[in-house]
C-alpha positions, 0 to 999 in steps of 0.5 A: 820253551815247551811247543803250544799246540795250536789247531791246524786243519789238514789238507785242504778239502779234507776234514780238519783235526783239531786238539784241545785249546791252548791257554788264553796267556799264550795267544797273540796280540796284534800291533803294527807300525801305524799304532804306535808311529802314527799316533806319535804323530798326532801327539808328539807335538808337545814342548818341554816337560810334555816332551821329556816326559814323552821322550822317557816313556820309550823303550828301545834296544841296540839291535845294531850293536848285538847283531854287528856286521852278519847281517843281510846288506841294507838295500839303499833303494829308499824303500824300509822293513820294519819287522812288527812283534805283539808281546804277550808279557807274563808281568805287571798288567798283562797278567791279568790280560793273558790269564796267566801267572805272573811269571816275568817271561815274555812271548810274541805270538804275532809277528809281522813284516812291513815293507814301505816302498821307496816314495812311502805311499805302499806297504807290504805286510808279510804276517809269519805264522808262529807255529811255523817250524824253521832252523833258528840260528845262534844269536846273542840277546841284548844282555850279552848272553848267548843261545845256541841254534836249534832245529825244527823248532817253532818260529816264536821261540826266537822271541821267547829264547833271546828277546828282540836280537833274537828275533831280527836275526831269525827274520833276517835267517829267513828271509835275507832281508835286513831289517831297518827297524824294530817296534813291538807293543803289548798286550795292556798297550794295544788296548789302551791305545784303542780306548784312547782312540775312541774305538774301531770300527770294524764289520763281522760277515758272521757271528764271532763268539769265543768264550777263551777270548771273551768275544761275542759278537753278532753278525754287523758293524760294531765300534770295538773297545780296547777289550774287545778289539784285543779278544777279536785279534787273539780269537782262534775259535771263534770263526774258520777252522781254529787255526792260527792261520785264521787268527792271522786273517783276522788281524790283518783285517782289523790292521785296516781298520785301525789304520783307517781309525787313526787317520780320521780321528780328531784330536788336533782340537782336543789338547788333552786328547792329542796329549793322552793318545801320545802319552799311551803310544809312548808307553807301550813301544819297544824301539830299536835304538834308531826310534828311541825317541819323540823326534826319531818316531815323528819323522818315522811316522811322517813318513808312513802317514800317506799309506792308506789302507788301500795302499797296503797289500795284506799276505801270509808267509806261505806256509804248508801243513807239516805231515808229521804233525797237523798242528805245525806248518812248514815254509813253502820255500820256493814261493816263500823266496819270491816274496823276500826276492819281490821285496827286496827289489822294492816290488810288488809281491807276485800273486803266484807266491799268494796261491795254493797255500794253506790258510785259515779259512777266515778270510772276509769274516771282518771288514772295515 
C-alpha cells in the first residue's frame, strides 16, 4: 500500500504545513459498538423467519482461530475491549460513497478502542490515529495467508495488509491488551443506520463546509442525514488545521450524539420501524465469531446499554508530530503506556496521559 498523505500542522505554536488533499475514496468512516449492538437491541426481538433472516445478515470472522494462543492474557476482572474499525470498502455500494474505482480492496481509516468497566456503566474509548507510523508484527489473515512484518509503516496498513486478524494483532502489539471483541461497519451501512434512525442531532460552534466531503453546514443545531452525517465524520478540511487528528475530535463528538440518538428513539411501538433499524444494523457488521449472531449482540449490547454519554471518556492515542515528516505522527510511548496500563486494570485514564499531546485543533466545533 503506498503512504496517504494527510495534512498534519507542525509544532504546536508554530505555522502548520500542509499538502494537497488526499482523494475522498480513502477517508475514514467512523462506527463504534453502540451503532450496531445498540440497535440490535432495539430490533433483535423478532421470531422465526425475521430471526433467521437476521441471524444471515451477520458477517464474522475467527479472530481466535488465526491468532491462537500469542496473544496478550485475557484480564478476568469483568471489564471488556472491543476494538472498533470504520471500513472504507472499494466495492458494491461503497464506491460510489468513497468516489473511487471499484477495485475490491478494503481500508480502515478509523480505528477505536472501547474499554467497558467492570459493572458496565463507563467506557473509555481510545481513538488511533491512522497515520501514526508503528513497527507492525508478522500476522496471518483469516484465509490462511501470511504477511511478513514491516517497520515504520502507518498504522491502517495492518487492515489494508490482512484484514480483521491483522489488525487485532497490531492493537494487541501495541497496547498489551487483549481484545475481547471485534465489530466493524462500513461506509453504506453507517449511513443507512443513521437514516434509519431518523437523523442526528448534532450543534457546530462554527461553520463547516468541505467541498471533498460535501458538507455545508452554518454555525447552529442540525438534524443530520446519513450523507451528511458521514461527510461531517470524513471531513478534514472543514474545520481545525486539516489534520486527521482534527477529524478524530469530530468523530468523537458526534459518537455522543449518536449514542444519545439510539437511546431516545422510539421504535418499540413502530414494529416496521424496530424490524428496519435491525434488518440495517445486521447487514453492516462485521463480528468476530463470538458476536456472530442475533442472540451473542443482544446479550452483548445489553450489556452496554446503560453507558450514556456522560459515562464515556473520549481520548486520542497520544501521539507527536513525526520530525522527519509533518504529515506522520509518532506514539508517545511513555504517556501511550499509562492509558493501556490504566485499562488494563480497569482504571480510569489518568489526565497526565491526556496533556501536551499533538491534536488537531477541532476540539468543541460539534456538540450534541
Amino acid at each position: 500500500m503506498s503512504a496517504e498523505s494527510t495534512p498534519i500542522p507542525g509544532k504546536p505554536g508554530g505555522k502548520g504545513r500542509r499538502r494537497k488533499p488526499r482523494s475522498k475514496g480513502r477517508k475514514g468512516l467512523l462506527v463504534t459498538a453502540w451503532v450496531a449492538a445498540g440497535i440490535v437491541v432495539l430490533g433483535g426481538t423478532g421470531a422465526g423467519y425475521l430471526y433467521f433472516k437476521l441471524n444471515g445478515n451477520i458477517k464474522s470472522v475467527d479472530i481466535d482461530q488465526v491468532l491462537g494462543s500469542a496473544r496478550p492474557t485475557k484480564v478476568d476482572n469483568g471489564s471488556e475491549n472491543i476494538l472498533v474499525l470504520g471500513s472504507d470498502t472499494r466495492s458494491g455500494s461503497n464506491k460510489k460513497l468513497g468516489g473511487g474505482t471499484d477495485d475490491g480492496s478494503a481500508r480502515s481509516d478509523t480505528a477505536m478502542v472501547v474499554h467497558v468497566y467492570k459493572g458496565h456503566k463507563k467506557a473509555t474509548v481510545v481513538s488511533i490515529p491512522r497515520d501514526t507510523l508503528i513497527d507492525r508484527p508478522e500476522c496471518t489473515d483469516t484465509q490462511g495467508e501470511r504477511h511478513d512484518a514491516a517497520k515504520g509503516v502507518m498504522f491502517n496498513s495492518a487492515y489494508t495488509t490482512g484484514g480483521a486478524a491483522c489488525a487485532v494483532k497490531t492493537v494487541e502489539s501495541m497496547t498489551g491488551i487483549r481484545m475481547d471483541h471485534y465489530l466493524e461497519v462500513d461506509f453504506s451501512g453507517f449511513e443507512k443506520l443513521v437514516d434509519e434512525l431518523g437523523g442526528v442531532t448534532v450543534t457546530t460552534t462554527k461553520a463547516i463546509k468541505d467541498p471533498d466531503s460535501h458538507l455545508d453546514l452554518k454555525a447552529g443545531t442540525h438534524e443530520l442525514t446519513g450523507a451528511q452525517a458521514l461527510g461531517l465524520v470524513r471531513t478534514r478540511h472543514g474545520v481545525g488545521d486539516g489534520s486527521d487528528l482534527g477529524r478524530i475530535q469530530l468523530q468523537q463528538a458526534f459518537i455522543k450524539a449518536l449514542v444519545k440518538q439510539i437511546k431516545s428513539v422510539g421504535v418499540l411501538s413502530n414494529p416496521k420501524k424496530l424490524y428496519d433499524l435491525a434488518d440495517t444494523a445486521t447487514k453492516a457488521v462485521t463480528t468476530d465469531s463470538h458476536l456472530g449472531s442475533v442472540n451473542s449482540l443482544v446479550s452483548f449490547a445489553s450489556g452496554l446499554k446503560g453507558i450514556s454519554p456522560a459515562d464515556m471518556t473520549m481520548v486520542t492515542m497520544p501521539v507527536q508530530y513525526d520530525p522527519a515528516n509533518p504529515n506522520r505522527v509518532l506514539v508517545q510511548q511513555t504517556k501511550a503506556k499509562q492509558i493501556w496500563t490504566a485499562l488494563e486494570n480497569d482504571r480510569a485514564v489518568p489526565k497526565s496521559a491526556t496533556e501536551g499531546n499533538a491534536t488537531g485543533q477541532a476540539k468543541g466545533v460539534v456538540t450534541s
